[in-house]
C-alpha positions in Angstrom: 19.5 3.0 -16.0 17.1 0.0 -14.8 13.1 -0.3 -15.4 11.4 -0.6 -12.7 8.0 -0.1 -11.1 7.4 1.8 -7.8 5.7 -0.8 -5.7 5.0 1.1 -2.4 6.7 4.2 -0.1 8.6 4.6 3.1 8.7 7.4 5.7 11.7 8.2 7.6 11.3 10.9 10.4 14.7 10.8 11.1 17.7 10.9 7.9 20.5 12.8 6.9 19.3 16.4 6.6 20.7 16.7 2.9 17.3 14.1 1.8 14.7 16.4 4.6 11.7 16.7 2.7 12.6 14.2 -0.3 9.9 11.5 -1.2 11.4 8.0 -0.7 9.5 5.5 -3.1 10.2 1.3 -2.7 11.0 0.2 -6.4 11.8 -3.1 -7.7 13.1 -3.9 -11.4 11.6 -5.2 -14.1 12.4 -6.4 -17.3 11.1 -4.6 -20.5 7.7 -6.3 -20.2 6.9 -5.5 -17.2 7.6 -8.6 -15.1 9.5 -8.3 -11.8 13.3 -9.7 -11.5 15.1 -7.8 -9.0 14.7 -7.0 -4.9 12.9 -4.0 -3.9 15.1 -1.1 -3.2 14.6 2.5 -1.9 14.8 5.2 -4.1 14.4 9.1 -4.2 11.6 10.5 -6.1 12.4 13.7 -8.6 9.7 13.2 -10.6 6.6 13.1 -8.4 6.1 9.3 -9.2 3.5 7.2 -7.3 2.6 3.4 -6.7 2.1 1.9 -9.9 4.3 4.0 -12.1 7.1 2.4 -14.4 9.8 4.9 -14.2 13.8 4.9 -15.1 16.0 4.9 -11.8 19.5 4.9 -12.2 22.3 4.2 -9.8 25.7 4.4 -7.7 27.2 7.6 -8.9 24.9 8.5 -11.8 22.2 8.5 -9.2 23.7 11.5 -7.6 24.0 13.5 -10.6 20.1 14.8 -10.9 19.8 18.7 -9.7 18.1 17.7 -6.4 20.3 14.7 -5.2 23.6 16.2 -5.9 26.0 15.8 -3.3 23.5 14.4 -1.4 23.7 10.6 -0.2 21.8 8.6 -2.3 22.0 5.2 -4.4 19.1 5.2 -6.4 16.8 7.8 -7.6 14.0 7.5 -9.7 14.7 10.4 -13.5 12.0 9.7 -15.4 8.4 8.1 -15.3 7.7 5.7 -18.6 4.7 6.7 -20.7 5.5 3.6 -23.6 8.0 0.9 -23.9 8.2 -0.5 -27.4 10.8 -3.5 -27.7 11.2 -5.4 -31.0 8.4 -3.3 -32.9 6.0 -4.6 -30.4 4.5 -1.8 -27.5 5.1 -3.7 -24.2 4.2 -1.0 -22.1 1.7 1.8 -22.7 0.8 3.9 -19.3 -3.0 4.9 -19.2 
């Protein structure tokens, strides 16, 4: 699983008809305080995240084991939305 935060959307009229009607969210990682230090990627959305968000995407095959991408062909997919990060003792993150 990487950190990231959802950093803006994409629209695709035309895909493979196994994603129709799945929300497609541009993500790009970050380390556990918040600070960009990947590329931006496209991910699917399971969890109704939006621009802003820090959420948990995970990858490769893992990313086709949630119960709406399985089977389905997709590399990353955003599992979970991050309410608090606490690293060290010390809350990095706190959404709100």
């Amino acid at each position: 699983m990487l950190i990231a935060k959802v950093i803006g959307t994409t629209v695709s009229t035309i895909k493979d008809e196994k994603i129709h009607g799945r929300k497609l969210l541009i993500c790009r990682q970050t380390d556990e305080k918040g600070e960009f230090i990947g590329k931006p990627y496209v991910a699917v959305d399971t969890v109704d995240a939006g621009i802003g968000d820090l959420v948990l995407t995970a990858h490769g095959s893992s990313a086709r084991q949630t119960n709406i991408t399985d089977n389905r062909p997709v590399d990353a997919v955003i599992m979970a939305m991050i309410d608090t990060l606490e690293v060290d003792g010390k809350v990095t993150f706190q959404k709100g």
